[in-house]
C-alpha positions in Angstrom: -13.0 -13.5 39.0 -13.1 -10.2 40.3 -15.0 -7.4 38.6 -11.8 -5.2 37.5 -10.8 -7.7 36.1 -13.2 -8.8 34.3 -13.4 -5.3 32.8 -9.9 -5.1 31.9 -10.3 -8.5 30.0 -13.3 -6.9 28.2 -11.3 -3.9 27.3 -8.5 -5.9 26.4 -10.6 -8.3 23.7 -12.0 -5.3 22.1 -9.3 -4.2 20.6 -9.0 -6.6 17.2 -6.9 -4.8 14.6 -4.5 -3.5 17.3 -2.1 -4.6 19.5 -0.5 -2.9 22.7 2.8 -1.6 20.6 3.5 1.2 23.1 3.0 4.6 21.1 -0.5 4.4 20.2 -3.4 6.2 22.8 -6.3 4.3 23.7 -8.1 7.1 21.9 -6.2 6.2 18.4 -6.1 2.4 19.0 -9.7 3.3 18.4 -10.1 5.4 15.8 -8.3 2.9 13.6 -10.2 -0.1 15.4 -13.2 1.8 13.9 -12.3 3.6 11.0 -9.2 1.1 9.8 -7.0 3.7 9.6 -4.7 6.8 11.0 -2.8 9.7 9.8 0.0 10.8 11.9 1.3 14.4 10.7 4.8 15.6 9.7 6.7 12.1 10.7 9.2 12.6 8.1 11.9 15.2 7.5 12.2 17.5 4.3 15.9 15.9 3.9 14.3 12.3 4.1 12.0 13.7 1.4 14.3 14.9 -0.9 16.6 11.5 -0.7 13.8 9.4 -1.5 12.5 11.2 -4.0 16.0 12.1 -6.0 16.6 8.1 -6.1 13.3 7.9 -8.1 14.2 10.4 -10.0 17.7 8.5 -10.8 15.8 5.3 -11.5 13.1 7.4 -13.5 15.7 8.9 -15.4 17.6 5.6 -16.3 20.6 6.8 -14.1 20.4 3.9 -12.2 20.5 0.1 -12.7 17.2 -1.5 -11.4 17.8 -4.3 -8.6 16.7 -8.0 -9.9 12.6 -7.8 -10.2 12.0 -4.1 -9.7 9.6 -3.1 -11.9 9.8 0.5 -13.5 6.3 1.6 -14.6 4.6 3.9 -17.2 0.6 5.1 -17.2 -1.4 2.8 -19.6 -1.7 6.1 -21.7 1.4 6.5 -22.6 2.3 3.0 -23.9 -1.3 3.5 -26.1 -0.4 7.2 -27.2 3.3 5.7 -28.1 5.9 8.5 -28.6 6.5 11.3 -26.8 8.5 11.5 -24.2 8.2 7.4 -22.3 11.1 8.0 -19.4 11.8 10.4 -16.8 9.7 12.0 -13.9 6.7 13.1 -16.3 6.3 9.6 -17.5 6.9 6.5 -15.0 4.5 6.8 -12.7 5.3 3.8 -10.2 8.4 2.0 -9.1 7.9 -1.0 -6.9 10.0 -4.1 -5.6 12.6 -1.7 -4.6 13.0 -3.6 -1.4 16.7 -3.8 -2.1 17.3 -0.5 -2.5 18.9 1.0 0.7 18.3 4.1 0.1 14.4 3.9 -0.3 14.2 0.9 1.9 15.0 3.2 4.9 11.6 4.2 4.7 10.7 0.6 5.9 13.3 0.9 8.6 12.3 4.2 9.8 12.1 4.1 13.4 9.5 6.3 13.5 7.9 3.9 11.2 8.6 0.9 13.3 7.3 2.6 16.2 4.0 2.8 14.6 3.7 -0.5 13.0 4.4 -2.7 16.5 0.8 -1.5 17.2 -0.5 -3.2 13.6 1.8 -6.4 12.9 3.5 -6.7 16.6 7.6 -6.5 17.1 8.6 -9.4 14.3 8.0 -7.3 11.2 8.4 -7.8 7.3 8.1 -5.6 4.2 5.8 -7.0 1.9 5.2 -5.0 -0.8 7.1 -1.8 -2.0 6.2 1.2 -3.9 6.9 4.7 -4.8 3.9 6.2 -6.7 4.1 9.3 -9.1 1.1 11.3 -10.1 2.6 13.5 -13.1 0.3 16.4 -13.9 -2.0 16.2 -17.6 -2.1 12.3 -17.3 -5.7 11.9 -17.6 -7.8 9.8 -16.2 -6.1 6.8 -16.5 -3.9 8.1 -13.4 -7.1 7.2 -11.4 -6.6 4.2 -8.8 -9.8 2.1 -8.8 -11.5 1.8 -5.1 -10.1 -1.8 -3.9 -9.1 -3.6 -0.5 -5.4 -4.3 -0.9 -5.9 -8.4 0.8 -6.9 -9.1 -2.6 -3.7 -9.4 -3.1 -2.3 -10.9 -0.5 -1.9 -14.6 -0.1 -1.1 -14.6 3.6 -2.8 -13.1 6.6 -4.0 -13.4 9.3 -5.0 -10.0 7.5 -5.4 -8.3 10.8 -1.8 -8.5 11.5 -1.0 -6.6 7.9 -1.1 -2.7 7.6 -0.2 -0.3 5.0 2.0 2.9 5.3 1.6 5.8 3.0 3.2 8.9 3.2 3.0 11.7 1.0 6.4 13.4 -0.5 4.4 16.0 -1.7 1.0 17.7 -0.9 -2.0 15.6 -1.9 -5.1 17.1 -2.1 -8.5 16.5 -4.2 -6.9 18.2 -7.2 -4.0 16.0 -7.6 -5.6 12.9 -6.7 -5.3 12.2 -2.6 -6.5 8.6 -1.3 -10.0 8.5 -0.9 -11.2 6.0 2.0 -14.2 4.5 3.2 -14.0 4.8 7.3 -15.0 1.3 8.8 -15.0 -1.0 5.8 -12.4 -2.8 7.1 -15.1 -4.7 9.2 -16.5 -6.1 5.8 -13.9 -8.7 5.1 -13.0 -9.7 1.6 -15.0 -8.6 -1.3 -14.9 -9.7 -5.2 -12.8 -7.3 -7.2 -12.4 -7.1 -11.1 -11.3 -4.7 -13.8 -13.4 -1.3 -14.1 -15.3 -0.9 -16.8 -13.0 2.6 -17.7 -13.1 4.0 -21.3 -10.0 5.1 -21.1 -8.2 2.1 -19.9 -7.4 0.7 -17.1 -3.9 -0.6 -16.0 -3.0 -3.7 -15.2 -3.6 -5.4 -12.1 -5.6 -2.1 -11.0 -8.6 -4.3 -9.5 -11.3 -2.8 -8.2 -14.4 -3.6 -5.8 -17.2 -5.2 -7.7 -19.7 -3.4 -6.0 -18.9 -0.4 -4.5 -20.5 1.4 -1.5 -24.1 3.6 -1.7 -23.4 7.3 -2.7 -24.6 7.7 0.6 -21.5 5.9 1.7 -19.1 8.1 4.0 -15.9 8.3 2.5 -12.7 11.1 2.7 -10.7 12.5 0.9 -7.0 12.3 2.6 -5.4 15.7 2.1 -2.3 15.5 3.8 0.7 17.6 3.4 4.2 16.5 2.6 5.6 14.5 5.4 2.5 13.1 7.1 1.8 9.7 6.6 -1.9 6.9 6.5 -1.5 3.6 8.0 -4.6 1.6 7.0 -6.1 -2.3 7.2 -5.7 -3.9 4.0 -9.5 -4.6 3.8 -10.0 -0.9 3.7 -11.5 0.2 0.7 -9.7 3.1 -0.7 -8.2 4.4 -4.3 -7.4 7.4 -5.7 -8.3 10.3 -8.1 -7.3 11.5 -11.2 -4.2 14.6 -11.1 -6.3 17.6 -12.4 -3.4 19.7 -11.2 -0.5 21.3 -12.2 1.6 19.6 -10.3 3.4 15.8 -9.2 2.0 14.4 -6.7 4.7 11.9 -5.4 4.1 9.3 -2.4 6.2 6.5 -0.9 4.2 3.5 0.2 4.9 -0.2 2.0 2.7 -2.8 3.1 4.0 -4.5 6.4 3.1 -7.9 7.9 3.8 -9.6 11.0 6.9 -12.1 9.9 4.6 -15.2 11.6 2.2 -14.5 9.3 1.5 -17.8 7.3 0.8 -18.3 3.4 -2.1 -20.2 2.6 -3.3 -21.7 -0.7 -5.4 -18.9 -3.2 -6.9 -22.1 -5.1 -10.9 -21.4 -4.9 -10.4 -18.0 -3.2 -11.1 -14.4 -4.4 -7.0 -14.4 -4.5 -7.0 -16.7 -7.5 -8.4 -14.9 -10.5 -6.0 -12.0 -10.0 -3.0 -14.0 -9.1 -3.4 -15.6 -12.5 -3.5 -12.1 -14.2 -0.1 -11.3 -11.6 1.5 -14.2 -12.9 1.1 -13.8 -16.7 2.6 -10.4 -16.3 5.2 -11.8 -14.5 6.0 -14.7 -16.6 6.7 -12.5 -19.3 9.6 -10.8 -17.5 10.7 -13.5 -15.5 9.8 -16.9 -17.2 7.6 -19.4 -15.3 6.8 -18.2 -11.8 4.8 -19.4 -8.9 2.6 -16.9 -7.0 3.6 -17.6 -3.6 7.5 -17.2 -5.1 6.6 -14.0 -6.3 5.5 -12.8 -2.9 8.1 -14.5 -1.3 10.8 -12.3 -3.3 8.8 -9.6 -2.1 9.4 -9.5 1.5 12.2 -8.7 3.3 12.6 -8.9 7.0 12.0 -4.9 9.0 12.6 -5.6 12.4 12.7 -8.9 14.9 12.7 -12.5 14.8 10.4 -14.4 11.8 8.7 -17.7 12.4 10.8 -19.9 9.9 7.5 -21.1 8.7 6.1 -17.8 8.4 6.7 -15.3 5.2 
């Protein structure tokens, strides 16, 4: 074997959380390879903004009729405090399973999106897991998202073929509570999670990392302006602060997965504990349900040709 060669194959099995999707530079295949993540500025539009947001709004509102299994959801707070004002945008703060939606779900379908994401899950690609998040201002604490790796969720992988995109409707900064990563913990690989010990509640299935990183830790704040969006490894430790503003801070998030990704079975894994917490939730809604249903209802095919025993 010649010695270019040789090189090139070296290059070529360096890269492990990448794959050769066509947009991404060498020098941002790796930055994410060692940081797990990357923000690309200003991808989206000011009138894609405003469409996504004003169909929250309408389901926030009650204008709309949710789609089978979306969940509309209100801070922990509020359903302690009890009256007041429970609907609208100053009180749901997350809509998810709006996969259905075609209005939010061309978010998922963005080209520009999809352009992105061949370089995290490859060309076959599936939603997994929708959500539009709402920071209202004067929520408190409890508006906090606990520092967690989102695979602890998951039960499918290979986790390397699985990426998150976030992108911010509205400026986030530290003062309304911008994601907060810690560059390279990707590498770690799963980690046991559990509730926060939080005075002032937690909500439910906010897991967070058992034991988090040193002080010493690096870790940044994500201050990004409206329109730019994160697309991060699901190991990734990350979270969010509390809204100290004024102000919402809105984002739209998905997580993606290569469609010929495979479920496996949770049963003795760090999946299991909060799948059981998932499906008591669930149950109530929807009657008995099985965790890898659930997840199955969740995705909905992006772009490409699935594996039909994939998700």
């Amino acid at each position: 074997m010649s010695q270019r060669l040789e090189l090139l194959q070296k290059q070529m099995s360096s890269f492990q959380y990448t794959v050769d999707g066509g947009i991404l530079t060498k020098e941002e295949r790796q930055f994410y390879e060692e940081n797990g993540f990357l923000v690309v500025r200003q991808m989206f539009t000011p009138e894609e903004i405003k469409e996504w947001t004003q169909r929250f709004r309408e389901y926030a509102d009650g204008q709309l009729e949710r789609k089978y299994g979306m969940q509309v959801v209100r801070d922990i707070s509020l359903v302690k405090r009890g009256g007041g004002k429970q609907w609208g945008e100053e009180a749901i703060t997350k809509i998810q399973d709006w996969q259905e939606d075609e209005i939010l779900f061309k978010f998922c379908r963005n080209p520009k999106v999809i352009q992105y994401l061949k370089s995290f899950c490859g060309p076959d690609i599936k939603s997994v897991h929708t959500m539009f998040i709402n920071k209202p201002p004067n929520m408190g604490k409890t508006s906090r998202h606990p520092i967690h790796q989102d695979q602890v969720y998951f039960p499918f992988g290979p986790a390397d073929r699985i990426a998150a995109g976030w992108a911010a409707l509205e400026d986030a900064n530290r003062e309304n509570g911008c994601l907060v990563v810690y560059p390279g913990t990707h590498k770690v690989g799963p980690v046991e999670h559990c509730y926060p010990d939080w005075k002032e509640g937690v909500n439910k299935a906010y897991w967070g990392v058992r034991d988090m990183p040193p002080e010493s830790a690096p870790k940044i704040h994500l201050e990004m302006k409206a329109g730019d969006i994160v697309f991060f490894h699901p190991y990734l430790f990350h979270g969010s602060g509390e809204n100290r503003s004024s102000s919402f801070r809105k984002s739209i998030c998905c997580h993606f997965a290569s469609a010929n990704c495979q479920y496996h079975d949770i049963k003795g894994t760090f999946h299991e504990n909060l799948a059981k917490d998932i499906i008591a939730y669930a149950s109530k809604k929807f009657g008995h349900v099985n965790y890898l249903d659930i997840w199955r209802f969740k995705c909905r095919l992006v772009q490409g040709n699935p594996d039909p025993l994939g998700l």
